[in-house]
C-alpha positions in Angstrom: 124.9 23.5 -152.1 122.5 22.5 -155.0 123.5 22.2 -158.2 121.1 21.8 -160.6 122.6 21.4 -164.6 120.1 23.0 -167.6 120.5 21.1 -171.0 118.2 22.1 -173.7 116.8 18.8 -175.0 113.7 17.4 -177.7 113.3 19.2 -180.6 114.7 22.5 -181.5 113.1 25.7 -181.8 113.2 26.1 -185.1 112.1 22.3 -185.9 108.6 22.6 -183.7 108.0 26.0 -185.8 108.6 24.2 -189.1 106.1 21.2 -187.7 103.5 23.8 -186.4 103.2 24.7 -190.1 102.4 21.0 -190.8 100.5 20.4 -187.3 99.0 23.0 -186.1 97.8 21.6 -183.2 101.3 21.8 -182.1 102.4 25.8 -182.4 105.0 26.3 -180.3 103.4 28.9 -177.2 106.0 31.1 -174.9 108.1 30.0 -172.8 105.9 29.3 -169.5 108.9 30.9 -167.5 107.3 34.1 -166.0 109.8 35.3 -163.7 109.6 36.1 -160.3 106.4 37.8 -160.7 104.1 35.2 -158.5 106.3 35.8 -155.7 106.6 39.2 -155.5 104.3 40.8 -153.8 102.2 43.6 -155.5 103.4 47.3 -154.6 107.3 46.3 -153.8 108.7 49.3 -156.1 111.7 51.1 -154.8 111.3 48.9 -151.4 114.5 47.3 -151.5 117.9 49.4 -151.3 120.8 49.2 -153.6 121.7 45.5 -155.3 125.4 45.0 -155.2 126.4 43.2 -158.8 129.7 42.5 -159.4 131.3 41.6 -162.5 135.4 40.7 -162.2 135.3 41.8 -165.9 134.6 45.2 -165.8 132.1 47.0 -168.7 133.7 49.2 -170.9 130.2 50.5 -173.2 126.6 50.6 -172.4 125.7 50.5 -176.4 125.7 46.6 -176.9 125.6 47.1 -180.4 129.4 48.2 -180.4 130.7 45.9 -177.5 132.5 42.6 -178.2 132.1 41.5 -174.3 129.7 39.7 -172.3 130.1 42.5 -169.1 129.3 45.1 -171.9 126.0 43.7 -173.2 124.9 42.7 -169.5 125.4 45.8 -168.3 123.1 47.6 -170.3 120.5 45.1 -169.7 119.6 46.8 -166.9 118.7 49.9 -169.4 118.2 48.3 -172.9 115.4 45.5 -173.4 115.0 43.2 -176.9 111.5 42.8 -178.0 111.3 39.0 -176.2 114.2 37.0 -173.9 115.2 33.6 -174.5 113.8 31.7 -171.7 115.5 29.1 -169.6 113.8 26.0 -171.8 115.1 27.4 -174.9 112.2 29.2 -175.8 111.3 32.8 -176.7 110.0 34.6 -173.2 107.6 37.7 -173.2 109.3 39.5 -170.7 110.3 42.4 -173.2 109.1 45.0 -174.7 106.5 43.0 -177.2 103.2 41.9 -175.5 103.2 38.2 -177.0 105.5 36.0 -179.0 104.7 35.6 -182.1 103.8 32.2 -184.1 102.3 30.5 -186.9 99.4 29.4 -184.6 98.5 33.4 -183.9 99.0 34.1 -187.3 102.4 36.2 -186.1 104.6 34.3 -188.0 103.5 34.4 -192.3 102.7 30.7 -193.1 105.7 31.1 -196.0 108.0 32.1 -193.3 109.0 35.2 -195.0 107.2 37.6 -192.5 106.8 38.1 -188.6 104.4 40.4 -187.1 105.6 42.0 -183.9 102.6 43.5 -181.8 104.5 45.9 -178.9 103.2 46.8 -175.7 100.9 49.9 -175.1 102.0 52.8 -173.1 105.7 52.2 -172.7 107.6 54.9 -171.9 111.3 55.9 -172.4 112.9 56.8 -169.2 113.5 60.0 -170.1 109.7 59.7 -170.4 109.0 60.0 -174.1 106.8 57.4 -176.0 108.2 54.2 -176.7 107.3 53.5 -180.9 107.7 50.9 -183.3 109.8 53.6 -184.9 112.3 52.9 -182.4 112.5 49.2 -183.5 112.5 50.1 -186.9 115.5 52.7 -186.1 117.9 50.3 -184.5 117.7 47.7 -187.0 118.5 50.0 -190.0 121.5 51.2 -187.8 122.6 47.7 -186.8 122.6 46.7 -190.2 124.7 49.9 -191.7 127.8 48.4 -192.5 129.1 51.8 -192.1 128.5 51.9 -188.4 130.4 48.8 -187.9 128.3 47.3 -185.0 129.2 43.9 -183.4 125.7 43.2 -183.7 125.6 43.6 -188.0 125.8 39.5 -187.9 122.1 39.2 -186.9 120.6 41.1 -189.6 122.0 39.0 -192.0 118.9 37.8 -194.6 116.6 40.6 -193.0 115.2 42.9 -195.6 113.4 45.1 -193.5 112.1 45.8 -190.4 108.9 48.2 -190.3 106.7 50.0 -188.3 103.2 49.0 -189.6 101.4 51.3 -187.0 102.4 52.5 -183.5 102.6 49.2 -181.5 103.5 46.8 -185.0 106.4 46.0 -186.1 106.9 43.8 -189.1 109.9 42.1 -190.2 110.8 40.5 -193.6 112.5 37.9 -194.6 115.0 37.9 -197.9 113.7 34.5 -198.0 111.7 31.8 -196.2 113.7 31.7 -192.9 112.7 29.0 -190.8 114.4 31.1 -187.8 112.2 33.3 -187.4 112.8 34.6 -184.3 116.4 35.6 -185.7 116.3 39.6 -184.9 114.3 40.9 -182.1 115.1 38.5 -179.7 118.2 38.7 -176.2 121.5 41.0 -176.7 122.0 41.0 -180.4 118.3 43.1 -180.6 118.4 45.8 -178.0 116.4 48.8 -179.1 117.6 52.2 -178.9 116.1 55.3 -178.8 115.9 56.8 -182.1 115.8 60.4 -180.5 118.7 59.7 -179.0 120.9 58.0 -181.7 119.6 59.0 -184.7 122.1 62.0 -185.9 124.7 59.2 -184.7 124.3 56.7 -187.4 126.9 55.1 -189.6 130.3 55.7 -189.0 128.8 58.4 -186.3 128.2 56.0 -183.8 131.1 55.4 -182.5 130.6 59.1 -181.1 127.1 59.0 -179.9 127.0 60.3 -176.2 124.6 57.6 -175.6 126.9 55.2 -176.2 127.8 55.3 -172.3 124.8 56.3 -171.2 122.2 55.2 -172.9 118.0 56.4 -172.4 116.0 53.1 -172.2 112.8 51.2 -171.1 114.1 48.8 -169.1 113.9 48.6 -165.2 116.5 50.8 -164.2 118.3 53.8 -165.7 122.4 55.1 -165.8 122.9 57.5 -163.4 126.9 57.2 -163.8 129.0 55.0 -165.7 133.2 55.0 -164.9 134.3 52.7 -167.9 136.4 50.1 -166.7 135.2 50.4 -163.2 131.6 50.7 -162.0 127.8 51.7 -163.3 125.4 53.4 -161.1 121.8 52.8 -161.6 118.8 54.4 -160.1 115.3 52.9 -160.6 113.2 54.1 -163.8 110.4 55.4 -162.3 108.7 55.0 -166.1 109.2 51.5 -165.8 106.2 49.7 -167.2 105.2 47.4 -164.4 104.3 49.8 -161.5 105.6 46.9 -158.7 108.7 46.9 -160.5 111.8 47.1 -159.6 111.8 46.3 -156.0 115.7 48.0 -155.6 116.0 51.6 -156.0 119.7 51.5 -157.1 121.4 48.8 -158.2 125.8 49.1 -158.1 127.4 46.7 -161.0 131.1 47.0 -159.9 133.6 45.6 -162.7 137.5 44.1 -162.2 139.2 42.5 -160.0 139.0 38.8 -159.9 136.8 35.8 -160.4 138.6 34.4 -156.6 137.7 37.6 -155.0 133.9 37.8 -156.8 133.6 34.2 -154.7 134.6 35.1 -151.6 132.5 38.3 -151.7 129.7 36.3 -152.5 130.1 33.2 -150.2 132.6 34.3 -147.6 131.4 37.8 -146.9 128.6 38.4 -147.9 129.1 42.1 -149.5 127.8 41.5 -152.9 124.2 40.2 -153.9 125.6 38.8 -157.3 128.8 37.7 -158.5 129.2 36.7 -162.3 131.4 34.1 -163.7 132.9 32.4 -160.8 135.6 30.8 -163.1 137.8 29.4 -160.2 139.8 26.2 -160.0 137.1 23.5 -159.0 139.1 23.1 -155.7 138.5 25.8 -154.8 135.2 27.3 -155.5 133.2 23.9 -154.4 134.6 23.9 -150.9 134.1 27.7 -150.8 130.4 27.5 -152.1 129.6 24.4 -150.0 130.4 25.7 -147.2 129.0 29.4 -147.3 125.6 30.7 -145.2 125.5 33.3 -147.4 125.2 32.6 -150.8 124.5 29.8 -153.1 125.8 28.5 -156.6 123.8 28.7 -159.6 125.0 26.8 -162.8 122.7 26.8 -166.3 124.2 24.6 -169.5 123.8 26.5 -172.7 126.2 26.2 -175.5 128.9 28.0 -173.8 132.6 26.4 -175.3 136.1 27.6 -173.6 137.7 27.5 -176.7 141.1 28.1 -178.6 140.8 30.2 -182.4 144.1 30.2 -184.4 144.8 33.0 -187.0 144.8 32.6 -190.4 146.0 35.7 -190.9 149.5 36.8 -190.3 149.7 39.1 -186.7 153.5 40.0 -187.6 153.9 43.3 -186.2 156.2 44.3 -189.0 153.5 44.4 -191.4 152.3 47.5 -189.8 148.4 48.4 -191.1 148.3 44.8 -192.7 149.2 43.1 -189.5 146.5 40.3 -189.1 144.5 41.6 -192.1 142.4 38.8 -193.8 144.6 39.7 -197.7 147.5 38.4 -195.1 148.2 34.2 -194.3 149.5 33.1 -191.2 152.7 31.2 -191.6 151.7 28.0 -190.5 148.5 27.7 -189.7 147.3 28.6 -193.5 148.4 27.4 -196.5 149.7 23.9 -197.5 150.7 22.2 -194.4 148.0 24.5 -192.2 145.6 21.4 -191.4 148.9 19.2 -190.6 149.7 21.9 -187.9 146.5 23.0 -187.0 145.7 19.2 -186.4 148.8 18.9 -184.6 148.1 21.4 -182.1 144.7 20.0 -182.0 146.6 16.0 -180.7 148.5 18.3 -178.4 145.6 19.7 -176.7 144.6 17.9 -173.1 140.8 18.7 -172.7 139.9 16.1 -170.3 142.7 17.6 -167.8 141.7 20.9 -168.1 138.0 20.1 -167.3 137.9 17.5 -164.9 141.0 18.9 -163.0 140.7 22.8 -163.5 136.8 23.3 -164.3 135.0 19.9 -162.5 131.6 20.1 -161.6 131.1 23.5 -164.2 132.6 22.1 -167.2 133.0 18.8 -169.3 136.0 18.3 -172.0 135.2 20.0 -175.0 134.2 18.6 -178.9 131.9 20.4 -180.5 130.9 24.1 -180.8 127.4 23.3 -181.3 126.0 21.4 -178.7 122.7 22.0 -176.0 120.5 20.8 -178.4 120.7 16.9 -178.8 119.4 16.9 -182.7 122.1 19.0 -183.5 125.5 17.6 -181.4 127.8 15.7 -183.7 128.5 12.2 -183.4 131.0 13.0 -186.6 134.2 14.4 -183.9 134.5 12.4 -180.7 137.5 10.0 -182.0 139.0 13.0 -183.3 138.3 15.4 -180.1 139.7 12.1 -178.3 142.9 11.6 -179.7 145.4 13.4 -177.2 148.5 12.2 -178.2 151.8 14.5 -178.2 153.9 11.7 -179.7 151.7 11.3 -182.5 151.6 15.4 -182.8 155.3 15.6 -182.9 155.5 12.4 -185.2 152.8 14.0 -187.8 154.9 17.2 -187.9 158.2 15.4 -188.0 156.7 13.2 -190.9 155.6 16.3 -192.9 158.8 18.2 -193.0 158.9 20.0 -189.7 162.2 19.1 -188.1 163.4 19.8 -184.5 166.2 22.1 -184.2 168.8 22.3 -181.6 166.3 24.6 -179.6 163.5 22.4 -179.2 161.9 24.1 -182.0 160.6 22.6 -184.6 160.7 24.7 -188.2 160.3 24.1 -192.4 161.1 26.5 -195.2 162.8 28.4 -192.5 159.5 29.0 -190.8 159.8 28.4 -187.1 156.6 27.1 -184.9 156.7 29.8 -182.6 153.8 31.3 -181.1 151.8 34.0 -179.1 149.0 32.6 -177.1 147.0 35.4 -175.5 144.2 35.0 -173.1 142.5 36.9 -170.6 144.1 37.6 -166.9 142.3 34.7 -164.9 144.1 32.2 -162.7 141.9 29.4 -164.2 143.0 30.5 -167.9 146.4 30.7 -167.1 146.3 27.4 -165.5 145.2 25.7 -168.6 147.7 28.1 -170.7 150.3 26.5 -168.6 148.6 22.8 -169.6 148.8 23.5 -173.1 152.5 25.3 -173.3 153.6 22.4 -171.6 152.4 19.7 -174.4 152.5 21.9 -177.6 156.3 22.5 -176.6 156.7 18.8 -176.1 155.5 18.4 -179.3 158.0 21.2 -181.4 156.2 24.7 -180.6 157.1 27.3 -179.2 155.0 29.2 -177.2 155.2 32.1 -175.5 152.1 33.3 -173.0 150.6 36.4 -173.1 147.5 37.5 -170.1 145.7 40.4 -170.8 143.1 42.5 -168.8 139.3 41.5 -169.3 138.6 44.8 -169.9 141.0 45.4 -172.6 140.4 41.8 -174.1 136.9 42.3 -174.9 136.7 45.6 -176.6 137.3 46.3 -180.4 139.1 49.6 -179.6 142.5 47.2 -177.9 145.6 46.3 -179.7 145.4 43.5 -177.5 141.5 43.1 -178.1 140.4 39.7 -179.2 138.7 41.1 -181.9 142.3 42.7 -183.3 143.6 39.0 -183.1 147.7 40.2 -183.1 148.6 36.8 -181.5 148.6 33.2 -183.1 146.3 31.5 -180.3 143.7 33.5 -178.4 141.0 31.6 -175.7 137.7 33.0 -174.3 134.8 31.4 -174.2 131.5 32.4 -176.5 128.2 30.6 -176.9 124.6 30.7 -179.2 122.3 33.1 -177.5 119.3 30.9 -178.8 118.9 27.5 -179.9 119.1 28.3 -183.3 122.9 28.3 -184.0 122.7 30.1 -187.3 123.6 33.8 -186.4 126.2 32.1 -184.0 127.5 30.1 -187.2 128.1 33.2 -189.3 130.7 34.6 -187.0 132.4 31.9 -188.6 132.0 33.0 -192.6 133.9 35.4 -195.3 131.5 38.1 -194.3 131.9 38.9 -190.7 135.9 38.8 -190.6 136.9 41.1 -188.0 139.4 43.9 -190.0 140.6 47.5 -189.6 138.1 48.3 -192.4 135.1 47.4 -189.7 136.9 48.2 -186.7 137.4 45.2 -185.3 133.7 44.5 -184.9 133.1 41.4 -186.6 132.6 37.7 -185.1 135.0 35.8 -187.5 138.2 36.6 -185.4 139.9 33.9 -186.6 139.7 35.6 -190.3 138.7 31.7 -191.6 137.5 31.6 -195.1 135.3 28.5 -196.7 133.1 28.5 -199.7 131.6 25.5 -198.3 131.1 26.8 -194.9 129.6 29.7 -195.9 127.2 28.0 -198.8 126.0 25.4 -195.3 125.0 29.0 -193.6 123.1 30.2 -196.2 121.2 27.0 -196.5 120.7 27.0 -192.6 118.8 30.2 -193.6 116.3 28.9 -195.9 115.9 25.2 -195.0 113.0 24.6 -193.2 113.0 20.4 -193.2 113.6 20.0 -189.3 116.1 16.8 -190.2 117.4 18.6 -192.9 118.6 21.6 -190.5 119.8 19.3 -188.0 122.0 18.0 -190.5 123.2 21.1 -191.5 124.0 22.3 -187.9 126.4 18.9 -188.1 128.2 19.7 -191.5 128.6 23.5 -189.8 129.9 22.3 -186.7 132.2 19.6 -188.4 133.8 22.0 -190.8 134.9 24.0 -187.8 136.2 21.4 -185.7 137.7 18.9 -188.6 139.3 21.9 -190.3 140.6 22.6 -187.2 139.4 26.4 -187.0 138.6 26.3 -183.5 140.0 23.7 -180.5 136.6 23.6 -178.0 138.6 22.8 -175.0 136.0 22.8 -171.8 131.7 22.7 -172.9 131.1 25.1 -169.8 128.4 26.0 -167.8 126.5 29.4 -168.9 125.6 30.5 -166.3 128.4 30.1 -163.2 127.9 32.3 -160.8 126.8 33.2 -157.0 124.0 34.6 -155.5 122.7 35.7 -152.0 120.3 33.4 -150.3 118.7 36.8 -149.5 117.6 37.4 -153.2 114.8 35.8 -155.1 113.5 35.3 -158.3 116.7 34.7 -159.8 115.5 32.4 -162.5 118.8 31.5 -164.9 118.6 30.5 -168.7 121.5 29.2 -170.7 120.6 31.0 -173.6 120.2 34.5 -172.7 121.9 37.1 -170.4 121.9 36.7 -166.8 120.4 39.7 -166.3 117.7 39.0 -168.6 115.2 39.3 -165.4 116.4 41.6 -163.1 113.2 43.1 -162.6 112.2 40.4 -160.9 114.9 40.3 -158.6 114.1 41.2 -155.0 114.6 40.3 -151.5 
């Protein structure tokens, strides 16, 4: 087996557009990834049978605009396409459905940063086989940013003030401000476009009700022929698909649940699936298994992807009823005056290293910082504290600050008692590292009782037990930047995307964390345009977050860790995009 390890590295994406403006001889082009398409041969549509995808984490919506799960947006990649891909070096990919990237060089990108011209390509059709229209751009970006419709995807269109069709095959977005990211809507997951014949008497708080919601009309590749929520999609190829040699399958089957074990062994051991995603499995096991397979062969891509722990500010007491976990609520312990003593606490009692080098190896390293993949912007600021694993200095800092062991073990103050829910997703890796963690946090005073829950019920807003409801004290998943621009990632993190019943669930900031300062350092992420001055700012971001103890990074994971067949090519994987973000290309 090969493994080959992606880092994004040299300057980021944002920086080499800010210099273009001051060297032009150095515009930033495309990404030169182009797929598979040079090894393809011409006139291989429908030549191929049906691709077997398998996902242990089984899709639950085909609108990625109201999923909170990686299986959900994936899923209807296959269907839905952005108007460019992030491309395995970090940089925008015209694989999509505009016919070049835009920049300062070819005037795409306004020399004040406040404007970016879009030109789309000609002739694409829907697959119901309707015209594909800037007005279909223009559509899903006014419905994303409803607040009414309470999409997952509202984060992205933060600082946009408009997205327009200028003519047919132009779209032109604008800027509240200069916004050195310019790439920030229109790019991967968070900017699939809909079909505005399709949604549009489903906007606002409609959409939640929109039948295309499961099966949704697209340009992309392939097309929904069935969709069993929780269980499997069935896609035949879109015969209106845009490249005439493309797709080379004619169905593909993407089968959700089960297990990330049982995804390996159908992949490596028996062949039966052509691609199994997110092979998180006990190092142990899955290098032995993967080494020794005829049949198919790893494939790892670095990103930004962190296996992290979030702790509530909010209060998840079930006897609160309708203002259980609401943000007007404040958890316990972890908020108020002695929160950063026991957030920090928890933080001492946390064993990274074991948990990567004996749980993840060769796909993970011990966790810091949550922004990390792009050297200018990884924190020197956090290593002594991510470090300092020390249970006897976490039980002493409690002790010292009032929180006394009782006769249970247990340590409590003001007759609050450090007990806690830890919820995660069902995964014998996760509960593995659970087990890691219960074992040291309850060495040093807590209590702490586990709690596994389905992937499919994790990642969906609809849940009790969804991540995005929060009703525990400790969650883990793991998340990541879908570019190398970490501001839209950053501002799941502020005041204004805290995840409530009043937006069903649907924003990024689980954690309900609220900052002043951490949300004035995103708004100046937006209009800074100083490469070293952004780099600094990514720090500050990242430090307030891990300092304040917000989030726990626990493993800095591989993106992309998954199997494939040796039978299928041009599987080309990024680590800041989805993994399906070139499955036309795929073929055997």
């Amino acid at each position: 087996m090969t493994i080959q390890w992606r880092r994004a590295a040299g300057i980021g994406l944002v920086a080499a557009l800010t210099l273009a403006a001051c060297q032009p001889a150095t515009a930033p082009g495309p990404s030169p990834t182009t797929g598979a398409s040079a090894t393809v041969a011409a006139a291989q549509r429908g030549k191929g049978d049906d691709l077997k995808i398998l996902y242990w984490q089984a899709p639950t919506i085909l609108n990625p605009h109201l999923s909170t799960g990686t299986k959900d947006f994936d899923a209807a990649r296959l269907v839905l396409e952005p108007l460019a891909s992030w491309g395995p070096d970090g940089k925008p990919l015209a694989n999509g459905l505009a016919s070049e990237i835009p920049t300062l060089a070819n005037g795409g990108i306004k020399a004040d940063l406040t404007e970016v011209t879009w030109k789309l390509r000609s002739g694409v059709k829907w697959s119901d086989g309707s015209a594909f229209t800037a007005d279909d751009v223009a559509f899903t970006f006014a419905l994303t940013k409803d607040t009414a419709a309470a999409t997952s995807t509202n984060g992205a269109t933060t600082g946009v003030k408009s997205v327009v069709a200028k003519d047919a095959n132009t779209v032109v977005i604008t800027y509240d401000a200069p916004t050195p990211n310019s790439y920030q809507w229109g790019l991967a997951g968070q900017s699939l476009i809909l079909q505005k014949a399709q949604f549009s008497a489903f906007t606002g708080a409609k959409l939640k009700d929109a039948p295309g919601n499961v099966k949704p009309i697209g340009t992309g590749p392939y097309k929904v022929v069935d969709f069993k929520s929780g269980d499997v999609v069935t896609y035949a190829m879109n015969e209106n698909y845009r490249d005439p040699n493309k797709p080379y399958f004619k169905t593909v089957t993407f089968k959700g649940g089960g297990d990330a074990p049982t995804s390996a062994r159908a992949v490596f051991q028996t062949g039966d699936v052509d691609y199994a995603w997110n092979l998180q499995v006990e190092a142990s096991v899955l290098k032995p298994m993967a080494d020794a397979s005829t049949k198919g062969s790893m494939l790892l891509a670095y990103g930004s992807s962190s296996e992290r722990l979030l702790l509530n500010f909010a209060d998840p007491n079930p006897t609160l009823g309708d203002k259980r976990a609401e943000p007007s609520t404040k958890h316990p312990y972890f908020n108020g005056a002695d929160g950063k003593i026991v957030r920090t606490a928890l933080a001492m009692a946390t064993d990274r290293k074991t948990a990567a080098n004996q749980i993840y190896g060769d796909a993970g390293k011990p966790g810091c910082n949550i922004v990390y993949g792009v050297t200018e912007y990884e924190s020197k600021n956090t290593q002594s504290f991510c470090d300092k694993f020390d249970v006897a200095g976490a039980a002493k800092l409690l002790d010292d600050n009032g929180w006394k062991l009782g006769t249970d073990g247990v340590r409590a103050k003001g007759g609050i008692k450090l007990v806690m829910d830890y919820q995660t997703t069902v995964n014998a890796v996760r509960q593995k590292v659970q087990d890691i963690n219960k074992k040291n946090w309850e060495a040093a005073g807590f209590k702490v009782n586990l709690k596994g829950v389905p992937a499919d019920v994790f990642f969906t807003n609809t849940a009790p037990d969804g991540a995005g409801h929060f009703w525990a004290d400790v969650e883990m998943f793991t998340n990541n930047s879908e570019s190398t621009d970490f501001t839209t990632y950053l501002t799941d993190w502020t005041t204004a995307q805290i995840a409530q019943k009043s937006n069903d669930w649907n924003a990024g900031n689980y954690a309900r964390y609220s900052n002043p300062e951490f949300d004035a350092t995103i708004d100046s992420l937006r209009k800074e345009a100083d490469p070293a001055k952004r780099a600094a700012l990514f720090i500050k971001a990242n430090d307030i977050l891990i300092l304040d103890v917000v989030i726990i990074p626990i493993v800095s994971r591989t993106q992309v860790t998954s199997g494939v067949s040796k039978a299928l090519k041009g599987v080309v994987p990024t680590g800041w995009d989805s993994e399906m973000y070139q499955i036309a290309d795929w073929a055997k």
